[in-house]
KEDO-651670 format. One line per field, with one value per residue (C-alpha): residue number from 1; chain; x, y, z. Coordinates in steps of 0.05 Angstrom, whole numbers, always signed. Example, Ala and Ser with C-alpha at 12.3 -4.5 7.8 and 13.67 -1.06 7.14 Angstrom:
# KEDO-651670
resi = 1:2
chain = A:A
c1 = +246:+273
c2 = -90:-21
c3 = +156:+143
# end
This chain:
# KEDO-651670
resi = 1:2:3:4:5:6:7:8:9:10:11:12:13:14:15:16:17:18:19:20:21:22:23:24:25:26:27:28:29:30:31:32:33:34:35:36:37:38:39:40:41:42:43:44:45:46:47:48:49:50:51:52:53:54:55:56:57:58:59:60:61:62:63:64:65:66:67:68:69:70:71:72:73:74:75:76:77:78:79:80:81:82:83:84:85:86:87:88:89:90:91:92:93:94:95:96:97:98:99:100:101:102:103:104:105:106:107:108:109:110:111:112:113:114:115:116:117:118:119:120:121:122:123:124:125:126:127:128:129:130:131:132:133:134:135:136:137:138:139:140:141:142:143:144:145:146:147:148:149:150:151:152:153:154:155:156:157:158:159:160:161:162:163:164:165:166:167:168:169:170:171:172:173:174:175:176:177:178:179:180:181:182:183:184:185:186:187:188:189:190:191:192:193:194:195:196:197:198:199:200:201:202:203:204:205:206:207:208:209:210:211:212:213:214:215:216:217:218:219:220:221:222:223:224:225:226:227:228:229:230:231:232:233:234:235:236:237:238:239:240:241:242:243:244:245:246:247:248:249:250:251:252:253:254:255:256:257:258:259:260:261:262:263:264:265:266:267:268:269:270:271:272:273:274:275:276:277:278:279:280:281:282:283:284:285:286:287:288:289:290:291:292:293:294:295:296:297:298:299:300:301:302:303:304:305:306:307:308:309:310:311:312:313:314:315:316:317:318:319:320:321:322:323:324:325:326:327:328:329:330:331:332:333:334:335:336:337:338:339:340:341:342:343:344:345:346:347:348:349:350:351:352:353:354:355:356:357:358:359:360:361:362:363:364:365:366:367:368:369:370:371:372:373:374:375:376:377:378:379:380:381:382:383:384:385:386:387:388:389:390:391:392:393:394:395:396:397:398:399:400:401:402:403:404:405:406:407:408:409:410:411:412:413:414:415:416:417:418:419:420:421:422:423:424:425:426:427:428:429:430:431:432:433:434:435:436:437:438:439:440:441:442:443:444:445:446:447:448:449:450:451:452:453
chain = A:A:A:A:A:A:A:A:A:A:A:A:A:A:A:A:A:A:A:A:A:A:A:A:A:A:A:A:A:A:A:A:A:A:A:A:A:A:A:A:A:A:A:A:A:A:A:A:A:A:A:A:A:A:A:A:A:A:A:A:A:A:A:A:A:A:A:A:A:A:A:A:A:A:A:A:A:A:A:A:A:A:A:A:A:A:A:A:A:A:A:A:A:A:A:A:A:A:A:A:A:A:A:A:A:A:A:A:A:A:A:A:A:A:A:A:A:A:A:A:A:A:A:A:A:A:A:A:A:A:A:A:A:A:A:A:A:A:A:A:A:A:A:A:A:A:A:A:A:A:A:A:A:A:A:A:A:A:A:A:A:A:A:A:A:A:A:A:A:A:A:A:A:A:A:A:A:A:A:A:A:A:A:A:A:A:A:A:A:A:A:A:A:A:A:A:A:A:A:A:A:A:A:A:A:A:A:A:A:A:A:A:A:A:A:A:A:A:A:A:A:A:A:A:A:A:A:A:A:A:A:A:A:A:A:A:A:A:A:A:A:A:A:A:A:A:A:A:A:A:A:A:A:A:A:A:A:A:A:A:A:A:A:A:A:A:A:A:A:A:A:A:A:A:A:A:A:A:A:A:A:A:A:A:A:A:A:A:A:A:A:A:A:A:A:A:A:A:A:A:A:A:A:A:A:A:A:A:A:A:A:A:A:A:A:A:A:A:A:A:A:A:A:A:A:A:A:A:A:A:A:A:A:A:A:A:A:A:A:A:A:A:A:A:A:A:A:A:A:A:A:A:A:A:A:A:A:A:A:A:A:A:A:A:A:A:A:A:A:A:A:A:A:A:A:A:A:A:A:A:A:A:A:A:A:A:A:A:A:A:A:A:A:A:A:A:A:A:A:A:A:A:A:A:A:A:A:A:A:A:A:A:A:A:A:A:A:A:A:A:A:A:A:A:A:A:A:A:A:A:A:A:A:A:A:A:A:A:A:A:A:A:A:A:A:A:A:A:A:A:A:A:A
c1 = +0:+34:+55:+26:+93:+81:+102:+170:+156:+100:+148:+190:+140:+124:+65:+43:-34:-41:-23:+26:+66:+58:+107:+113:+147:+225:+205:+132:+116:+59:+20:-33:-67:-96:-154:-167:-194:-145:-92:-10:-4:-49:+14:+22:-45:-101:-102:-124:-85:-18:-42:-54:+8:+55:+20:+25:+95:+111:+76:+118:+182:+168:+159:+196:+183:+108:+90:+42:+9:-36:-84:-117:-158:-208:-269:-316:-273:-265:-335:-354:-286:-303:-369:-351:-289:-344:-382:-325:-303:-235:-241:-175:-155:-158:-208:-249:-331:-377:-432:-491:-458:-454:-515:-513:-422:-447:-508:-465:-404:-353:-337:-305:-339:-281:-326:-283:-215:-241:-257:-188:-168:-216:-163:-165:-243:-262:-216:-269:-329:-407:-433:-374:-384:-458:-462:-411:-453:-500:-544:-494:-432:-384:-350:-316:-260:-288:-233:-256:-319:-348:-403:-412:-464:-421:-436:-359:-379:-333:-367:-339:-379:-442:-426:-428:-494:-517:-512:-469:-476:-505:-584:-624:-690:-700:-737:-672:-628:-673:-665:-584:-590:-624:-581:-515:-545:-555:-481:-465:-436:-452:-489:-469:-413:-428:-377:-425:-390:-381:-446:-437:-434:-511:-518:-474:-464:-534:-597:-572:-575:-627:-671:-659:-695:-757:-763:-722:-664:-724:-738:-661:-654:-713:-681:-609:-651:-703:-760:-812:-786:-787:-759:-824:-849:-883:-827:-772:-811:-811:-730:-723:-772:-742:-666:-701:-719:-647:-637:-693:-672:-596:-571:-512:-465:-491:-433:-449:-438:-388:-336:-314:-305:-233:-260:-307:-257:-219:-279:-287:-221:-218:-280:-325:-376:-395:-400:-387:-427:-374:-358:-304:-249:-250:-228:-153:-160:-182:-127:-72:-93:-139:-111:-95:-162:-210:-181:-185:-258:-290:-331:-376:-462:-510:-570:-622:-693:-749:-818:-860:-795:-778:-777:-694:-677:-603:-582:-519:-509:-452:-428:-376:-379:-330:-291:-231:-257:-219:-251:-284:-220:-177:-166:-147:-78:-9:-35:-99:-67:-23:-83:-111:-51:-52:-111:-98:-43:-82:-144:-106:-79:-18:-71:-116:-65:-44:-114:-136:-66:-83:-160:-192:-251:-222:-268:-217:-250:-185:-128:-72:-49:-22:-83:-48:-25:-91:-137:-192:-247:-234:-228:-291:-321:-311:-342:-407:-416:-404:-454:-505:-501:-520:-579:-605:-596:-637:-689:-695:-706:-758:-786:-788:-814:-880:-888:-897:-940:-981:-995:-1000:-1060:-1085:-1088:-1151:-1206:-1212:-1191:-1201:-1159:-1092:-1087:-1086:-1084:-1012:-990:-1013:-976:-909:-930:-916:-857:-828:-844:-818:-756:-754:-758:-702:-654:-675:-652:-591:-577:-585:-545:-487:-489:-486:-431:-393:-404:-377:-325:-295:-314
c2 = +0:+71:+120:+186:+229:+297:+366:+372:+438:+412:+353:+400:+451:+440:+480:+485:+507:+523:+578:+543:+476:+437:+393:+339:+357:+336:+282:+269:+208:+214:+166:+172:+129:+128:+82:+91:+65:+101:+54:+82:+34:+81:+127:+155:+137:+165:+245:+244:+189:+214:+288:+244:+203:+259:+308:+256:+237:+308:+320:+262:+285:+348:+312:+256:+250:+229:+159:+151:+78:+73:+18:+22:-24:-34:+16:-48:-73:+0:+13:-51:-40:+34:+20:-47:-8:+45:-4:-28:+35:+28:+88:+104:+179:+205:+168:+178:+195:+185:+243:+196:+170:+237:+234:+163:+175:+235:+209:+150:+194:+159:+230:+293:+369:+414:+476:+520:+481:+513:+579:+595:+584:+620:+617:+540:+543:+582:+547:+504:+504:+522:+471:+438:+416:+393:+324:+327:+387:+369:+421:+474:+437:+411:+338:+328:+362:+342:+298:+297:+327:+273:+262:+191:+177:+197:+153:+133:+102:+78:+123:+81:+24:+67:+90:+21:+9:+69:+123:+182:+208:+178:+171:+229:+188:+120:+94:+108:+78:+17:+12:+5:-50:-85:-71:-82:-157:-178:-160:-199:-148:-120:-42:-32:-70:-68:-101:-98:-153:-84:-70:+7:+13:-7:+50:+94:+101:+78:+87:+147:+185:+146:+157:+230:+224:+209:+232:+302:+321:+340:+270:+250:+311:+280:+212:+225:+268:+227:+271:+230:+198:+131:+73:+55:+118:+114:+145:+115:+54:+75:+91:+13:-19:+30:+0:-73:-61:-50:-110:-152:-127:-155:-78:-114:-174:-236:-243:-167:-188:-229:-171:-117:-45:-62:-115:-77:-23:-85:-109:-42:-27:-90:-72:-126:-70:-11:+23:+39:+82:+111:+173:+235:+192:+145:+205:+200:+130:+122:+171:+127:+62:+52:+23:+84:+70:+65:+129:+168:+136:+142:+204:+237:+225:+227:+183:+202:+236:+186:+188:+227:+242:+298:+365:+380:+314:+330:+317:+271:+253:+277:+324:+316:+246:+233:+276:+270:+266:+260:+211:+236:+188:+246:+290:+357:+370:+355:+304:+334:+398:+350:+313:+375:+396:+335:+343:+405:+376:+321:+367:+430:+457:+412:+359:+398:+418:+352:+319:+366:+361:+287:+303:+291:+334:+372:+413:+466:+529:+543:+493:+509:+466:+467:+459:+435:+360:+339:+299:+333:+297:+327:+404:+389:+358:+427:+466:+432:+427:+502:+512:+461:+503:+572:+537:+507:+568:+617:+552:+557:+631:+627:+575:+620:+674:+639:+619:+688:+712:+644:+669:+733:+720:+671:+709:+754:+744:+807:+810:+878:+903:+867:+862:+785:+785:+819:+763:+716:+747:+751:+681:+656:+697:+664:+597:+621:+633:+571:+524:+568:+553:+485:+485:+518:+466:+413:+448:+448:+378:+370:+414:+375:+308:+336:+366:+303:+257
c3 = +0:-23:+35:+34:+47:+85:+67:+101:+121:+159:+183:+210:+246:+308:+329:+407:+418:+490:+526:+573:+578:+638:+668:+726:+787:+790:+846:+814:+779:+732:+682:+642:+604:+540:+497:+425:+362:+321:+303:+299:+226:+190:+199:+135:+102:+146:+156:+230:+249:+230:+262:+322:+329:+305:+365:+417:+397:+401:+474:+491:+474:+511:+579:+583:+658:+632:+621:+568:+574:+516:+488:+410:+379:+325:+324:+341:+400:+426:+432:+473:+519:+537:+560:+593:+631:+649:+674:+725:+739:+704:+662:+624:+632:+562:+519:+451:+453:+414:+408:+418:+479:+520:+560:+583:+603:+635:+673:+699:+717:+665:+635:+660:+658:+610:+598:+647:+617:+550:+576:+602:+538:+490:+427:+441:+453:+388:+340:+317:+267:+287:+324:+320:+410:+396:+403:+464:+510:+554:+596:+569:+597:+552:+556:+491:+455:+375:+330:+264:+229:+181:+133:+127:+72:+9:-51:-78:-144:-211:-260:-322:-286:-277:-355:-384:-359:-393:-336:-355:-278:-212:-205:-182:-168:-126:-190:-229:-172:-177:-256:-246:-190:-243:-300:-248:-231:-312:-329:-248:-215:-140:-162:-82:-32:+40:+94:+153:+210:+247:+245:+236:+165:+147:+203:+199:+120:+96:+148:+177:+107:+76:+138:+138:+70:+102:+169:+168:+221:+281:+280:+289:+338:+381:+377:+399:+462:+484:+470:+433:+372:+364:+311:+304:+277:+203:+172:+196:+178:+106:+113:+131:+75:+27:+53:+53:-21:-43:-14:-29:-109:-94:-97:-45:-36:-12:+51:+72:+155:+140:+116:+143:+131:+98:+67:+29:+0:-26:-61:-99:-112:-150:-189:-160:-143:-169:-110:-32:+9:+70:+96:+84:+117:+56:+13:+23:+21:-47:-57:-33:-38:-102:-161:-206:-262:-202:-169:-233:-241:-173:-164:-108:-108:-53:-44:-99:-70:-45:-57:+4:+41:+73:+45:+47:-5:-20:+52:+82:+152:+187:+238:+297:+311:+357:+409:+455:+529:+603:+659:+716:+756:+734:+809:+810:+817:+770:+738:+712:+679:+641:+622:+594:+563:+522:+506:+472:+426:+413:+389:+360:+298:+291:+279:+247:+191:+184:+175:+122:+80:+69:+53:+118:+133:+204:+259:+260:+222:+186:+176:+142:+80:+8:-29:-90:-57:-27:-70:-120:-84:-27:-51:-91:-34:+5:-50:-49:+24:+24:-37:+2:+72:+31:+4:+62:+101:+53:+54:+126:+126:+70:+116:+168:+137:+101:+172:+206:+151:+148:+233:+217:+169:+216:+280:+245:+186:+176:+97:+73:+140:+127:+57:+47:-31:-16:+30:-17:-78:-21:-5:-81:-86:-33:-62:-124:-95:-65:-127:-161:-99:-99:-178:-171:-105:-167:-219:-158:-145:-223:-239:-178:-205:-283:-253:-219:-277
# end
């Protein structure tokens, strides 16, 4: 597998984001321990994981009176061994959340409270996109220091593949994706390879998008904070007999739990399916790792609109999914400043610059890197999430704004006295305006998607 070789400039830099360095005492022994899921042989390959390694190796150096005990492991293995040592009490001291997890480590004491660690350090605090502590706040206190910002229902399809079978770009209707599952299983070949013994892909790269089609992001919202939703709600319903469809037509491969996530990129890369549905971390791996016809071939889609979905139709899931978090076992004192220390180098622009030089989608607002050596996808990529944010945005006003005048109207019958023909004809207007930003949202996606061909 090739080596993605780093800037020497940024080899060489070594950039310190915290107002201070701590350091243990001359007679104090400290230790802290660290679990992840981020593995030390993606080194090289993976954007985040190199910023991660290179910024702990780093923090190392600088206090070699520290002893840094840490543990990674597979994504699947982490997940049950973090909630198991929670469980037991035997929480590491620096350790990797995920967003959906906040409320039940918080409720159960596994996590520690870092609002006031980020408010002494507001350049530190601020660095980071909108929204970017979301998924890790809970009652306006913040556990979670975000990683990586991710969308993780991206189409990555072979567009020769999708070409032969008469499809110059990716569907835009579920009737149309139908029509090439068909046309993929004549000619024998997978339209869509799943690896799925993790059991977060179907999830994580397929429901959570495709169910967004039906059910809209309130419904996810209520979900993730218990405040009525429920999997058994008629639309989420439809997201699953929609997803049982695909399968039901033989849209994936027939041993789809019995690979994994790897697995499947193997399968693709050697042509054996048409396409992959993962998220913005599988950018820079096409990049370095795909055979050099299916890199030049693979382009960017998103699921294709349903039928009696949700208004927004040109959604992908995503957000910050997983953040960098300290256990509650970590006491005041020595030890816990150089806890939080570390946990500024592992979250700050050194990693920040590195993840987005090899294509990796970063929470930092603005990372620094050579734009010229990081894959097209992943410029393009930017492009159209900036393009799709604009859009939605001026949607959500419009949405806004029908809906004060719609009250407005509503709140007296009196005609003649406020004018309604005039909210009506403001009313259209508004709808007008609508349809041409959904158009030009299409026209986006479709220059995107002719650009990268």
């Amino acid at each position: 597998m090739k080596k993605r070789v780093l800037l020497s400039a940024l080899l060489a830099a070594s950039v310190c984001f915290s107002s201070m360095t701590v350091y243990a005492g001359d007679n104090e022994k400290v230790e802290i321990s660290i679990l992840t899921d981020v593995s030390r042989s993606v080194v090289g390959e993976s954007g985040y994981g190199t910023g991660f390694y290179t910024a702990l190796d780093e923090w190392q150096e600088e206090h070699p009176d520290v002893t840094i005990n840490i543990e990674e492991m597979d994504q699947t293995s982490y997940q049950t061994k973090i909630n198991a040592l929670g469980s037991s009490d035997d929480m590491p001291d620096v350790f990797m959340l995920k967003g959906s997890w906040t409320k039940n480590f918080v409720n159960n004491g596994w996590v520690q409270d870092i609002t006031d660690d980020l408010d002494a350090d507001p350049e530190w605090r601020d660095a980071y996109i909108e929204g970017a502590y979301d998924n890790a706040t809970q009652d306006g206190r913040i556990y979670g220091v975000p990683r990586e910002s991710l969308s993780t229902g991206l189409i990555f399809y072979n567009s020769d593949m999708w070409s032969e079978i008469g499809y110059d770009e990716f569907p835009k209707t579920w009737d149309e994706l139908l029509d090439a599952v068909d046309k993929f299983k004549e000619q024998g070949v997978t339209a869509f390879v799943m690896g799925n013994k993790p059991n977060w892909p179907a999830e994580s790269c397929w429901l959570s998008t495709l169910g967004d089609r039906f059910t809209g992001t309130d419904w996810t919202r209520s979900i993730l904070n218990g405040d009525g939703a429920q999997f058994t709600d008629e639309q989420f319903v439809k997201a699953l007999t929609c997803f049982q469809e695909l399968a039901d037509k033989g849209a994936f491969n027939v041993d789809i739990n019995s690979i994994d996530d790897q697995e499947q990129q193997t399968v693709y890369f050697n042509k054996k399916a048409a396409a992959i549905a993962n998220g913005t971390w599988f950018i820079p791996t096409v990049d370095t790792a795909a055979p050099d016809d299916v890199k030049a071939a693979t382009k960017l889609a998103v699921l294709p609109a349903v039928d009696g979905g949700s208004d927004d139709q040109n959604t992908v899931s995503g957000g910050c999914v997983w953040f960098t978090s300290l256990s509650n076992k970590v006491e005041e004192g020595t030890k816990r400043d150089l806890c939080v220390d570390l946990l500024k180098a592992l979250t700050g622009k050194r990693v920040a610059d590195i993840t987005a030089s090899y294509g990796g989608v970063t929470p930092w607002a603005d990372p620094e890197y050579d734009k010229d050596s990081v894959p097209e996808l992943y410029t393009e990529y930017l492009e159209l999430m900036k393009d799709a944010r604009k859009n939605r945005d001026m949607i959500e006003a419009n949405r806004r704004k029908i809906k004060v005048i719609t009250k407005s109207i509503e709140r007296d019958k009196n005609e003649e006295l406020y004018n309604l023909g005039k909210y009506d004809r403001e009313i259209s207007g508004i709808e007008q305006e609508l349809e041409a930003v959904a158009s030009r949202k299409q026209e986006a996606l479709s220059l995107f998607e002719n650009q990268t061909r």
